[in-house]
C-alpha positions as CSV (number, residue, x, y, z in Angstrom):
1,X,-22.1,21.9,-28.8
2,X,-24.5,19.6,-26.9
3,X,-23.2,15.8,-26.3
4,X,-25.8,12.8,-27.3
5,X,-24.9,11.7,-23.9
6,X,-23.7,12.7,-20.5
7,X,-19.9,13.3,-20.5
8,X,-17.5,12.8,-18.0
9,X,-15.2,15.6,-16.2
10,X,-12.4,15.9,-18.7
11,X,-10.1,15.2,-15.6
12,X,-11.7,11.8,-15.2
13,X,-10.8,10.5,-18.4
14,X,-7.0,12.0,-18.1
15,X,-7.1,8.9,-15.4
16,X,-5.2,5.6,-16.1
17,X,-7.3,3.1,-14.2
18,X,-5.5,1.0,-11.5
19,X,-4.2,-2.3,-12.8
20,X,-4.4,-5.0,-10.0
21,X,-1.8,-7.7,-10.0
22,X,-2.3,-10.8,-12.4
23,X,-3.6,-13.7,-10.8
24,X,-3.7,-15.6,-14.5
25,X,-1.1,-16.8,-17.5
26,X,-1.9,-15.4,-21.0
27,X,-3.4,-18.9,-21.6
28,X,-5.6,-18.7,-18.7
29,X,-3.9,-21.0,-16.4
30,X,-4.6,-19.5,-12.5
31,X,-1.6,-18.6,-11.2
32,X,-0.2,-18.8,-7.7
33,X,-0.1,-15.1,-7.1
34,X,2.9,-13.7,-6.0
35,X,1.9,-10.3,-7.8
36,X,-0.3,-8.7,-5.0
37,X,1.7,-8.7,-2.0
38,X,-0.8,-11.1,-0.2
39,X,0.1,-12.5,3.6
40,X,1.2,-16.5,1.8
41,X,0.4,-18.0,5.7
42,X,-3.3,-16.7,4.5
43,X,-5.3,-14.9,8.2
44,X,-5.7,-15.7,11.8
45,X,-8.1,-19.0,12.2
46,X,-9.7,-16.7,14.8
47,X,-10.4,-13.8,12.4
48,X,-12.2,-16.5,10.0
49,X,-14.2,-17.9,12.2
50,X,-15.1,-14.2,13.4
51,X,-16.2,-12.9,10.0
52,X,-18.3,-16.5,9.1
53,X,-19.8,-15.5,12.6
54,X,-20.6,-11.7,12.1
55,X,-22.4,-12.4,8.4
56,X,-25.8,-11.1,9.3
57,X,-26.7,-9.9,5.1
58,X,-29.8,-8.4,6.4
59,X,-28.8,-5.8,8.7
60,X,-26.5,-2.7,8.3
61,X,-23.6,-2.5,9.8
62,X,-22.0,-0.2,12.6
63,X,-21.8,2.5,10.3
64,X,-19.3,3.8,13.0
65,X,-16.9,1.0,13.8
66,X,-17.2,1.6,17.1
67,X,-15.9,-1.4,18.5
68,X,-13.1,-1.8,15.8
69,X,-12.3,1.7,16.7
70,X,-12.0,1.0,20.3
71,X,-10.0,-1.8,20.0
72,X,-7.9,0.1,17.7
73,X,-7.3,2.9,20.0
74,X,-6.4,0.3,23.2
75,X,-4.0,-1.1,21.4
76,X,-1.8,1.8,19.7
77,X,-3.0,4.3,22.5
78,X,-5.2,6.3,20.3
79,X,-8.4,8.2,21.2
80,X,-11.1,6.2,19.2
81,X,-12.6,9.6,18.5
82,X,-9.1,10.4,16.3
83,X,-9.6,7.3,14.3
84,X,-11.6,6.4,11.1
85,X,-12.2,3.1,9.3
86,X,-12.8,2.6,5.5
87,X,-12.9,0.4,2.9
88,X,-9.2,-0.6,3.1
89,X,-7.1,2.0,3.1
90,X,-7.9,3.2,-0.4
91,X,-10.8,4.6,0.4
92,X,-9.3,6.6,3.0
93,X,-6.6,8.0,0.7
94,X,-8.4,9.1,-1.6
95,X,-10.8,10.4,0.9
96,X,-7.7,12.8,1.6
97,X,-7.3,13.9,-2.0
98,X,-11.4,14.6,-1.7
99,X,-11.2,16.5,1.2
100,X,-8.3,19.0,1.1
101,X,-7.5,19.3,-2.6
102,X,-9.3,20.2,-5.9
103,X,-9.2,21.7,-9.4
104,X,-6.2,23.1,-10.1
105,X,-4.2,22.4,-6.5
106,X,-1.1,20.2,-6.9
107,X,-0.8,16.6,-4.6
108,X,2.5,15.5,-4.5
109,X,4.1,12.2,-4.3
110,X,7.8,10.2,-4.6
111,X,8.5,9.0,-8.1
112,X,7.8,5.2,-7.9
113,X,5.1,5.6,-5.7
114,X,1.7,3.8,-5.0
115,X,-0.4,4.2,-8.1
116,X,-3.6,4.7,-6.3
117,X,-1.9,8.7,-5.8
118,X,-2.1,10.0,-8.8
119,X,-5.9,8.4,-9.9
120,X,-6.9,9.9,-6.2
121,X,-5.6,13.3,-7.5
122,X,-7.0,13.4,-10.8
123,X,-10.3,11.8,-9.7
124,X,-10.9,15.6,-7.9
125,X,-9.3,17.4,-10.6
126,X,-6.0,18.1,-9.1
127,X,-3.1,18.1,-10.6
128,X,-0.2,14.9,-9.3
129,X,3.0,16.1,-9.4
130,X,6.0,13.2,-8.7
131,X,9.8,14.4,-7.0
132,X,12.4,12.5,-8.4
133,X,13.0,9.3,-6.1
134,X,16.9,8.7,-5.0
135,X,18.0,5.0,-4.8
136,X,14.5,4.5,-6.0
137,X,12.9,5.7,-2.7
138,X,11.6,9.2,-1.5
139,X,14.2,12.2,-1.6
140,X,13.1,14.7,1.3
141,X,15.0,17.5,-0.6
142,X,13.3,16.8,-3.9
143,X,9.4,16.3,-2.4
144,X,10.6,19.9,-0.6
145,X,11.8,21.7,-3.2
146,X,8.8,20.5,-5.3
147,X,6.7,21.9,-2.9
148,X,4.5,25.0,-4.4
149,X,1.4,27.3,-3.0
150,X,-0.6,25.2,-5.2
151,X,0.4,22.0,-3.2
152,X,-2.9,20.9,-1.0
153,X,-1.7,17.2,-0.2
154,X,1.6,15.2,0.1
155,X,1.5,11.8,0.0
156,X,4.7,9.6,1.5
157,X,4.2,5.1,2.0
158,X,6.8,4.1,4.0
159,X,7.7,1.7,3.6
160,X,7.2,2.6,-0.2
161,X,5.1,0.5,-2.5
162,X,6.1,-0.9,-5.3
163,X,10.0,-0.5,-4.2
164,X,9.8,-1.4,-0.7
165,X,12.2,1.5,0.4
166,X,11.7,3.1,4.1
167,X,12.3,6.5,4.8
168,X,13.9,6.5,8.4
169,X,11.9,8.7,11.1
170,X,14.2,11.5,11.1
171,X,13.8,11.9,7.6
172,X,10.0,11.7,7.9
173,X,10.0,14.2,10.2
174,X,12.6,16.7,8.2
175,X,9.5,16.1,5.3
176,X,6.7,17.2,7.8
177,X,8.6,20.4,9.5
178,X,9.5,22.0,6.0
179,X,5.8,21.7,4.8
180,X,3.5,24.2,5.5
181,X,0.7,24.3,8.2
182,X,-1.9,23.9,5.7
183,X,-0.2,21.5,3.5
184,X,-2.3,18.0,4.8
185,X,1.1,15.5,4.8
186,X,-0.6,12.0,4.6
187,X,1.4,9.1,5.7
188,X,0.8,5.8,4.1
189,X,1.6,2.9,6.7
190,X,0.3,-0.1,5.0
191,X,3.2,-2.4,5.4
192,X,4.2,-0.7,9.0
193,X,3.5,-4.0,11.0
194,X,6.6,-5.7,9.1
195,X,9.0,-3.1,10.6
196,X,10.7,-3.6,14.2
197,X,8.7,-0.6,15.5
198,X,6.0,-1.5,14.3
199,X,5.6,2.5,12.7
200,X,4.7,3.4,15.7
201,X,6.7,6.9,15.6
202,X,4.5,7.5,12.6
203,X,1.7,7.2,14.8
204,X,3.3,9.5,17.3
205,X,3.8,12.3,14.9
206,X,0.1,12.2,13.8
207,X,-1.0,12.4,17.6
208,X,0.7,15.6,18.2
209,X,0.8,17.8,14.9
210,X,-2.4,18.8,13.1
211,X,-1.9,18.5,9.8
212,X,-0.4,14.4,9.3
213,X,-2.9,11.7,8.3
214,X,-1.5,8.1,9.2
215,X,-3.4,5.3,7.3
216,X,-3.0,1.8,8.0
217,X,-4.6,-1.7,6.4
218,X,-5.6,-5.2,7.2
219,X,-5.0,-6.2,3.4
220,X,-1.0,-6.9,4.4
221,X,0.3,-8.6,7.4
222,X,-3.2,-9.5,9.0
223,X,-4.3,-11.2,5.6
224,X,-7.8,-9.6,4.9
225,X,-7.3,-8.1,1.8
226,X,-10.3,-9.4,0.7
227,X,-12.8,-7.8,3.7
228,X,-10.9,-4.6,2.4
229,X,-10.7,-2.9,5.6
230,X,-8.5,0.0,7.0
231,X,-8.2,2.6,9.3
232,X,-6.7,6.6,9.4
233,X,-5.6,8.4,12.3
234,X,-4.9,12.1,12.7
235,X,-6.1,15.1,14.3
236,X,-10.0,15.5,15.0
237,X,-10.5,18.1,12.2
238,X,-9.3,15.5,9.8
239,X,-10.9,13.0,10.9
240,X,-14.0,14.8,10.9
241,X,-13.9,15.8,7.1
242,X,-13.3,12.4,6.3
243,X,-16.4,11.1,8.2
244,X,-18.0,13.7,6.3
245,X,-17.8,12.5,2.8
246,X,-17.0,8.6,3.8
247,X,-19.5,6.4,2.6
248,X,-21.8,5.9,5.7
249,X,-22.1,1.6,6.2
250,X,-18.5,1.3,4.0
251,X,-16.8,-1.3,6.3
252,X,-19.1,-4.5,6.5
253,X,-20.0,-6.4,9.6
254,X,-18.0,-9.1,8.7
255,X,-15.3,-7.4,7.6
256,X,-15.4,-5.7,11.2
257,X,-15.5,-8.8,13.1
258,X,-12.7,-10.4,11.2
259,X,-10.7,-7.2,12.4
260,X,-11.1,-7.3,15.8
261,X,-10.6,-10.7,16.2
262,X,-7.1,-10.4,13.9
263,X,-6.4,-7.4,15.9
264,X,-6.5,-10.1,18.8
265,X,-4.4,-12.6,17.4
266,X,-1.1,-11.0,17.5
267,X,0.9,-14.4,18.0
268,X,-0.7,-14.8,13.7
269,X,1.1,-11.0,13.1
270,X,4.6,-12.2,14.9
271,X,4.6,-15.7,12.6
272,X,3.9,-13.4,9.8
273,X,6.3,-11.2,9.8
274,X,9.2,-13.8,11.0
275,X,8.1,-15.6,8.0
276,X,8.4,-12.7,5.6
277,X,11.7,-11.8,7.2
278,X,13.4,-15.0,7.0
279,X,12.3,-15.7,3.4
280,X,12.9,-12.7,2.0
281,X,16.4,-12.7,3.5
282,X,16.9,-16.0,2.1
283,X,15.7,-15.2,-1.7
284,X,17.5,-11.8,-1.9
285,X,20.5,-13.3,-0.8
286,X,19.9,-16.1,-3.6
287,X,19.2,-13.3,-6.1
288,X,22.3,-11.5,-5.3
289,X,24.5,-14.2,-6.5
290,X,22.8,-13.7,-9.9
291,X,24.3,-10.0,-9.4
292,X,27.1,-10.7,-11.5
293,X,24.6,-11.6,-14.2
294,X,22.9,-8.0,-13.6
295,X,20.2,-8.4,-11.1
296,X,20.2,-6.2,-8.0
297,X,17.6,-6.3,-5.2
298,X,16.1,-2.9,-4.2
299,X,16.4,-3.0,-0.7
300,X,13.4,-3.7,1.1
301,X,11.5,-3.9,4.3
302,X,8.3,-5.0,3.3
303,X,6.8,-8.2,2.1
304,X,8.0,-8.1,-1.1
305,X,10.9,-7.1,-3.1
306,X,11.8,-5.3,-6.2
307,X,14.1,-7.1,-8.4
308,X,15.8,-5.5,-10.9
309,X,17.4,-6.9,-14.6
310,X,19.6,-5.5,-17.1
311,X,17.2,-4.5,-19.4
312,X,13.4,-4.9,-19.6
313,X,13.2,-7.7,-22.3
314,X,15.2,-10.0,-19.8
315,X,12.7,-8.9,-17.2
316,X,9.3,-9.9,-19.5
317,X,11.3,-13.1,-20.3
318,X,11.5,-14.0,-16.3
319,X,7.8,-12.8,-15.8
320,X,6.7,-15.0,-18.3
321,X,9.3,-18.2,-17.4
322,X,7.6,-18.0,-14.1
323,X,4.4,-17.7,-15.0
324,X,5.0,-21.3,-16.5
325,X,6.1,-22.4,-13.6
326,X,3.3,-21.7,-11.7
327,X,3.2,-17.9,-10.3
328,X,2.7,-14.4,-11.2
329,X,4.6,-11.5,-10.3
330,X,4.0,-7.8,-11.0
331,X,5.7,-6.1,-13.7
332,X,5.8,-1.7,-13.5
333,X,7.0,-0.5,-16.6
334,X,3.5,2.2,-16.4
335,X,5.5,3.2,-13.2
336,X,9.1,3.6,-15.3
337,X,10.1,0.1,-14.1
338,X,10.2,-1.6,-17.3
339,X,13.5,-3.2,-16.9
340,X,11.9,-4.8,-12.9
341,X,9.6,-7.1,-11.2
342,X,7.9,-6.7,-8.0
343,X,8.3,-10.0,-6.1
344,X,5.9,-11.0,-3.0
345,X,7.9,-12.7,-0.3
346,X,5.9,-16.4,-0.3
347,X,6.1,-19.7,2.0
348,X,9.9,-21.2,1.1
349,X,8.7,-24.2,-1.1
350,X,7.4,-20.7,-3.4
351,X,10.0,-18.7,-3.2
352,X,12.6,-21.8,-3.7
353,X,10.7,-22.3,-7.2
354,X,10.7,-18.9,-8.6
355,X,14.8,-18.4,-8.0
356,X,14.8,-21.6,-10.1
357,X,13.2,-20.4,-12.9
358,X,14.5,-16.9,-12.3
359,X,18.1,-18.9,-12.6
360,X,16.9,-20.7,-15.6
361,X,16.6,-17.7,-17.7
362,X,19.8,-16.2,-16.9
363,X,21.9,-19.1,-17.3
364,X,20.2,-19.5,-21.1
C-alpha cells in the first residue's frame, strides 16, 4: 500500500539519534559544562584571532584544505595527498561506514564505545554488532572472534570514548593482523594528543598497511569543537573514496585558518594536556578515597573520566547534586552505564567543586 507521504528507509528509523551532552539543569539554569569533554583552558589566542581573520561569508572555501593538509602532513610526516579533512571527525567516520559497508554487512565495535558507531552503521543500512568490552575497554579476542564474512568495517577509539580506556599498541596491532585484507579497520584518535606519544604509532600503522583509517579532531585538546574540524589518514584508495562522497566545501575557511594557526601553537597543546594530566590525577585520586563508599574510577588517559557508583540511583542523585551546584556531567545508561557518570577533567577551582558535591551525597 501507497504512503500519504514519503517514508524513510526502515533502517533509518531503527536509529537512536545522538544525544549531545547537557549544557542546562532541568529548570533551565546554563550549566558549566563538564558533560562534553571540552578543552576548560578554551583555544590558542592565535587560532582565534586566525578564524575572526579568515571569515570571508561570501566566498567558498578551499574545498581541498590544501594548506591545512600541508601543514598536517609537515608535521606528522604524512603525504598531504594521504590525508582528508571533514567536518570534525564525524563526518569522516561515518564517511567510512558510507564507503565500505552497506545493507546487510556487519560493522563492528567494543561494547561501550562512541555512540556515533552504531548511528554511522545503521544510517547505510548495516547491521552494528558490539564485542563484549573487558575492564570496560576493547577485548582484542572478543572484537576477533566476533569477526564474520559479513564484517565490512571495524571500528576501535583509543583512547576509548565514553570510558577513557587505551588499548596499548601491541594490542592494536594483534586487532589489525587477525582481520582480514578487506576488512577496513578504522582507528579513532580523537583524544591521541593527550597521550605521551602523542598516537603517533597509530599513525605509523596507517602509513604502511592498506586497509587502517586513522581519524583525528580539533574538537579535544586544540579546543575547536565548535569550527568542527578533523582530518583522516590512510592509504590513497581510502582516501580517495572518501573524497568521493565528502561534502565538497565541508570544512569552512574559518574553521581552516583557526587550524593551522592551532596546529602552530603547540606550546597551547603542551599547557593543555599538563593541565588535564595534573587535574585529573588530582580528582581521581580524591574520588578514590570515596572507594570505600563504592565509587571506582575507570582508568583513564583522556580528558575525562568515567566514574563509577554502586548502583544507578546514587549515580542520578550525584548528576543532579551537581547540576545544583553549577555543572553538568554526562550520564550513559543508553550505553549500559546506568550505574556511571562521565566526568570532563576542568580548571582545578571546577573540579575542586564537583568532588564536593560528589562527597556531599555520599556522606548523606
Amino acid at each position: 500500500m501507497n504512503s500519504p507521504f514519503p517514508q524513510p528507509k526502515p533502517y533509518i528509523l531503527d536509529i537512536a539519534p545522538y544525544v549531545p551532552g547537557v549544557s542546562k539543569a532541568a529548570d533551565g539554569r546554563t550549566l558549566i559544562k563538564l558533560s562534553a569533554n571540552e578543552n576548560p583552558l578554551g583555544c590558542s589566542a592565535d587560532a582565534l584571532a586566525a578564524m575572526r581573520a579568515a571569515q570571508n561569508l561570501a566566498t567558498y572555501p578551499d574545498p581541498d584544505s590544501i594548506a591545512l593538509r600541508t601543514a598536517l602532513g609537515e608535521m606528522h610526516a604524512i603525504d598531504p595527498a594521504r590525508i582528508v579533512c571533514g567536518t570534525g571527525s564525524d563526518e569522516l567516520l561515518n564517511l567510512a561506514a558510507q564507503a565500505f559497508a552497506g545493507a546487510g554487512d556487519e560493522v563492528l565495535m567494543s561494547q561501550y564505545s562512541f555512540s556515533v558507531y552504531p548511528i554511522a552503521a545503521r544510517r547505510v543500512g548495516a547491521v552494528p554488532l558490539e564485542a563484549e568490552a573487558r575492564d570496560f575497554g576493547a577485548d582484542v579476542d572478543a572484537m576477533l572472534a566476533a569477526v564474520s564474512e559479513k564484517t565490512r568495517v571495524v571500528f576501535l577509539a583509543n583512547p576509548n570514548n565514553p570510558t577513557g580506556t587505551y588499548l596499548p599498541h601491541g594490542e592494536v596491532e594483534r586487532l589489525h593482523a587477525g582481520l582480514p585484507g578487506d576488512v577496513l579497520f578504522v582507528l579513532d584518535q580523537a583524544y591521541a594528543e593527550y597521550l605521551e606519544d602523542g598516537g603517533a604509532p597509530g599513525l605509523t600503522l596507517a602509513g604502511k598497511v592498506d586497509n587502517v583509517l586513522v581519524t583525528r579532531t580539533f574538537s579535544k585538546i586544540y579546543g575547536l569543537a565548535s569550527a568542527r574540524v578533523g582530518w583522516a589518514t590512510g592509504a590513497p584508495h581510502l582516501v580517495d573514496a572518501l573524497n568521493r562522497i565528502r561534502g565538497p566545501f565541508n570544512v569552512t575557511g574559518a574553521a581552516q585558518g583557526a587550524a593551522l594557526a592551532a596546529l602552530a601553537d603547540q606550546d597551547f597543546l603542551s599547557r593543555s594536556r599538563e593541565n588535564n594530566a595534573r587535574e585529573r590525577a588530582a580528582f581521581v585520586a580524591r574520588l578514590e578515597g570515596f572507594g570505600n563508599r563504592g565509587v571506582a574510577c575507570v582508568p583513564s588517559e583522556a580528558n575525562f573520566v568515567l566514574v563509577r557508583f554502586p548502583d544507578q540511583p546514587t549515580a542520578e542523585r550525584v548528576r543532579d547534586a551537581v547540576a545544583e551546584a553549577g555543572y553538568a556531567l554526562r550520564h550513559l545508561p543508553g550505553q549500559g552505564l546506568g550505574e556511571a557518570l562521565r566526568i570532563t577533567i576542568g580548571r582545578e577551582d571546577d573540579m575542586a567543586k564537583v568532588g564536593d558535591a560528589i562527597e556531599a551525597v555520599l556522606e548523606r
